[in-house]
N, C-alpha and C positions, 0 to 999 in steps of 0.2 A: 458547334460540335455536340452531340450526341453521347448523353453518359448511359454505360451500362449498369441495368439496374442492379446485375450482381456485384457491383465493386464498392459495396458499402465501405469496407475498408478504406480505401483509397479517398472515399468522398470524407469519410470521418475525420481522416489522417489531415485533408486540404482545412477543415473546419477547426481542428485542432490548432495548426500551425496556423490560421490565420487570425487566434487567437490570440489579442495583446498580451492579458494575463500568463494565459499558457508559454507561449513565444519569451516572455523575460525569464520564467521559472526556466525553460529550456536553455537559454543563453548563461543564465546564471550558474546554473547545477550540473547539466548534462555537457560537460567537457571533459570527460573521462570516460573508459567502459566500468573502471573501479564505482566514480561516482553515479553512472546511469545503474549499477548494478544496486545500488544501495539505495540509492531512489524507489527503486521495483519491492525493494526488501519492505520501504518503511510505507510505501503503497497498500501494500497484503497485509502490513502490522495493524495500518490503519482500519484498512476493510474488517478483520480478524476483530477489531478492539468495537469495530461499531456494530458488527453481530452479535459480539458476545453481549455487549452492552444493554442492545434493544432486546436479547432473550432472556435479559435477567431484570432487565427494568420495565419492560417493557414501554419501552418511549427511548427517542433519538437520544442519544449522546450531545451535549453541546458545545460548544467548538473550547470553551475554557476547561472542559472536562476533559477534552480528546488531548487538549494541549498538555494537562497536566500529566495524565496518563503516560504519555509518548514520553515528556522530558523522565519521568521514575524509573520507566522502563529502562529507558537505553543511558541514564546514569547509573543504572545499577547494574554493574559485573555479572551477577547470575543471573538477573533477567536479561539481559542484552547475550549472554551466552547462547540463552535457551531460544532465544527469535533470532541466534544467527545459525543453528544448528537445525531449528526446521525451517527455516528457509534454504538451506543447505538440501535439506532431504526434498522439499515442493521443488526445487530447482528440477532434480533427477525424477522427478514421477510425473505421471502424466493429469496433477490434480489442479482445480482452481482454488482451493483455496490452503494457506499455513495450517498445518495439523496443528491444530487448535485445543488439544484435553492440556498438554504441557502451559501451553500460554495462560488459558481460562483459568488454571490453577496457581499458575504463579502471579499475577494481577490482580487476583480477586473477581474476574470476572466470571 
């Protein structure tokens, strides 16, 4: 069979799911639209927390940093307000990434 070159998507999506790693995180978390929706949230918080990181540090975030970050964030009521509220807003607009002045400032980063 014959793949089209423009269906990167498609080829992504086969390489994705035929991922063990991927495939358990999937089976595990993505059983809800509530939990796949929250998943995307902390996806973008992620991507958000290692931009802001590397433009302030310049150098990678490391994964006990990223961790810690994540757990402060979303234990803390005002912060977890303010990354469920522009994730709210990135939902309805047509951008790729979390409007980020609000996050940068509440984090420190």
């Amino acid at each position: 069979m014959k793949q089209k070159k423009n269906n990167n998507f498609i080829y992504d999506l086969c390489n994705l799911m035929n991922n063990n790693m991927f495939k358990s995180f999937y089976n595990k978390y993505c059983n809800t639209w509530l939990n796949v929706n929250t998943i995307i949230m902390y996806f973008k918080l992620y991507e958000i927390i290692e931009i802001s990181y590397y433009n302030k540090f310049n150098k990678k975030i490391s994964q006990k940093e990223m961790l810690f970050i994540l757990n402060s964030v979303i234990k803390n009521s005002l912060l977890r307000e303010i990354i469920v509220n522009n994730y709210q807003i990135y939902k309805s607009t047509n951008t790729s990434y979390l409007i980020s002045n609000n996050i940068h400032k509440s984090i420190g980063l």
